[in-house]
N, C-alpha and C positions, 0 to 999 in steps of 0.2 A: 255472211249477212243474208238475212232473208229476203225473200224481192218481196214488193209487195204489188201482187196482180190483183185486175178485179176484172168478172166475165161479164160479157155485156150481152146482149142481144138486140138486135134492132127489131122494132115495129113489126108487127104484121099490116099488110095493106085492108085483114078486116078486122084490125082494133076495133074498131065502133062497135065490131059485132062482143065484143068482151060481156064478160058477167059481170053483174050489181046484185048484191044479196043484202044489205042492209040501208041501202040510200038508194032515190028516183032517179029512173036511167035519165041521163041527158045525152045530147047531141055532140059527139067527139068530133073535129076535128082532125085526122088525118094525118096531114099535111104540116099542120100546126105541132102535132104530136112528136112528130119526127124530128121538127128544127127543136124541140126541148131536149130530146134524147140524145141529140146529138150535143149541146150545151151543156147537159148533166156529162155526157164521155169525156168532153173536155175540161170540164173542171175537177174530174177526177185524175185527166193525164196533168195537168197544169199542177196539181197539188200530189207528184209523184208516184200514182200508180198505175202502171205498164197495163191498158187495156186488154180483153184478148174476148177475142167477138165471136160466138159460138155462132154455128150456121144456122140461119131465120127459118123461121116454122113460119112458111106465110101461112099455110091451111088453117093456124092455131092460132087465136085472136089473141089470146091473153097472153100470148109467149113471149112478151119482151120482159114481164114479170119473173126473168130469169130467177129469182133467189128461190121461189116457190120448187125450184127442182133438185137442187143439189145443199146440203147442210153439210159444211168443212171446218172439223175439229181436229185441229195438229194438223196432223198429212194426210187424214182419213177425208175422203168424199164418201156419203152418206148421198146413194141417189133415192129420190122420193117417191111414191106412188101419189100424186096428188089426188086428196079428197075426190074431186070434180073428175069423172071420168074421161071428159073432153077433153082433160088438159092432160092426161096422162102418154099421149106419143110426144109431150115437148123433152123428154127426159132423155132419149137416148142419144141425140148431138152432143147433149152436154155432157152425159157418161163421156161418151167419147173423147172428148175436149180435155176432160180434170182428168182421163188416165194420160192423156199426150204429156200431159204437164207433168207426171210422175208420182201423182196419188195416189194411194190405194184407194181401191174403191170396195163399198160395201152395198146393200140393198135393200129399203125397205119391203117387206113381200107380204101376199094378200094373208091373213084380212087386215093387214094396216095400212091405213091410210096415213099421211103425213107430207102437210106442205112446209116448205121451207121458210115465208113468212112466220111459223108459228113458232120459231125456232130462235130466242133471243141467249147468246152467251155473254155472260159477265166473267170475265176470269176462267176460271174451273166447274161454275155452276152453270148449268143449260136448264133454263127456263123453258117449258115445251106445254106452250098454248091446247087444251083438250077444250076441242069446241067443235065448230061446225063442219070443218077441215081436215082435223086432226082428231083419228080416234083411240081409244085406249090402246090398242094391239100396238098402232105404230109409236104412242109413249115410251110404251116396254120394248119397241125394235130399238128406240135411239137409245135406251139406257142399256141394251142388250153391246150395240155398240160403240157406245165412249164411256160405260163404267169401270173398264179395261185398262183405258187408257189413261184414268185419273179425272175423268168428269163426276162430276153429280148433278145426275138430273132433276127435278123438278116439275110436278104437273102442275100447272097453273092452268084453271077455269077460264075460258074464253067464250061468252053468249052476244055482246054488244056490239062489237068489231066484228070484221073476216077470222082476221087474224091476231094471235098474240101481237107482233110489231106492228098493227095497224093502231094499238093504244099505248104500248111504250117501248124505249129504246133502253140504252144506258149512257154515259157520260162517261170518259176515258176513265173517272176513279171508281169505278162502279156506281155512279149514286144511278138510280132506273127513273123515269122522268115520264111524263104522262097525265093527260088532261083527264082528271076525277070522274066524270060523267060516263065515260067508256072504258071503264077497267072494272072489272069484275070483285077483285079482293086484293087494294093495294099494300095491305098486311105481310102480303106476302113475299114482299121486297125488302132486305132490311134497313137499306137504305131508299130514301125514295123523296124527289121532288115534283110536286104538283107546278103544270101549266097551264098557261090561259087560253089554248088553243089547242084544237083537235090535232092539227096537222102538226104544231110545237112538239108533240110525243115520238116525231121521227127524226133521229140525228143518223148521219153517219159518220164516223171520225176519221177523221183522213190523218192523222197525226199532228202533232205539236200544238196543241189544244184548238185544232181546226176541225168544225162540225158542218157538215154538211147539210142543209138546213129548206123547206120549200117557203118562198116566198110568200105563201101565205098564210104563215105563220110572225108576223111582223113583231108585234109582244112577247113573245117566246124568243126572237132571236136578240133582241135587246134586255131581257133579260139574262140569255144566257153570256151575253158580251157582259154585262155588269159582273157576271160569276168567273172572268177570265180569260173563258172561251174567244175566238174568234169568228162566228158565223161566215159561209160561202153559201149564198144566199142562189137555188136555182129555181126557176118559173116550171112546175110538172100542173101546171095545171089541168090539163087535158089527159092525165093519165088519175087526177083526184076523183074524176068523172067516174071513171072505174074500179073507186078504192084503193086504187096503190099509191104508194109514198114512196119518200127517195129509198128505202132501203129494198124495196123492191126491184128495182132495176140494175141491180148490179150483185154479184156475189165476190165479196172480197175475200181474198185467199192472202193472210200475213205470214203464213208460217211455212212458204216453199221457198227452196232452199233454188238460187238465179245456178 
């Protein structure tokens, strides 16, 4: 059976100082920040998945936005160059970390850029955000490595959000879900439901129809219980500050073998 891990990284002590690229900085929190990150770890160990906490970039503000570095399809870790060149020493811990685990690892390399929010998988399709983060070289790095392996990738326009996952997710049966106002061409999904909330477009599926869900999305998560689903509702408020959502805090890894 496969285990199902997920990498975490804790806070940096100058989160505040993180990047805002499409909304007004505000006043983070800290302190505050930490007791959600730790709340979001536990609701991911409480709902079955073996945490495994790569070693903190205090220097690097935005580095508990661990997904932004590492993209993992099958066994393959894909480590990233992120866009932002501040954010680019957060990458080699985590190298480090998913080969301990026994993944192969691969690399995106200059001139591609490629953060790992931009990076939505359904299935066998890899959805890969071209926008402000992510530019074409590193589109053609990620189809370079998992068109190999059975992927199809996917460029999808990204101008509104950061990133691709900053405007939609998927739903365990593929449908992609995402509030209208901040999606570029939702055509491009064949499946697709619209939400009534900006932050509603971030699930993460923890299994057995349980989404992982930020509490300030309240309409979105009653909706989605209407659809089935079971919402695990957690407060990141203080990291929304900074544009990230729950799927940013964690890289989930289903398919290593315990």
């Amino acid at each position: 059976m496969p285990s199902k891990k997920a990498l975490v990284r804790r806070p940096s002590p100058r989160l505040a100082e993180g990047m805002v690229t499409h909304i007004e900085r505000e006043k983070v929190d800290v302190d505050k920040a930490t007791e959600q990150w730790e709340a979001y770890v536990e609701a991911l160990r409480t709902h079955g998945w073996e945490t495994v906490e790569v070693e903190p970039a205090d220097d690097c503000p935005d580095s508990v936005f661990v997904e932004d570095t590492v993209v993992m399809y099958k066994n393959v870790a894909l480590i990233t160059r992120p866009g932002a060149e501040a954010r680019r020493p957060e990458t080699a811990a985590v190298e480090e970390e998913v080969a301990s685990l026994g993944c192969s690892v691969n690399w995106i390399w200059e001139p591609g850029t490629l953060d790992g929010g931009d990076v939505l998988k359904v299935g066998d399709t890899i959805y890969v955000g071209r926008g402000g983060r992510t530019n074409a070289a590193g589109v053609q790095q990620v189809r370079a490595a998992f068109e190999p392996l059975g992927a199809r990738v996917v460029a999808v326009p990204v101008s509104k959000v950061l990133h691709l996952k900053s405007a939609v997710t998927a739903l365990p049966d593929g449908t992609v879900i995402g509030h209208i106002p901040k999606i570029d061409r939702p055509s491009l999904f064949p499946r697709f439901l619209s939400v009534p909330e900006e932050a509603g477009g971030h699930v993460v599926l923890l299994g057995e129809h349980k989404l992982l869900i930020s509490a300030s999305a309240p309409k979105t998560a009653e909706l989605l219980s209407d659809l089935g689903h079971e919402p695990v509702v957690v407060d990141i408020s203080e990291f929304e500050k900074l544009e990230g959502c729950v799927t940013c805090l964690s890289v989930r890894m289903r398919e290593l073998y315990a």
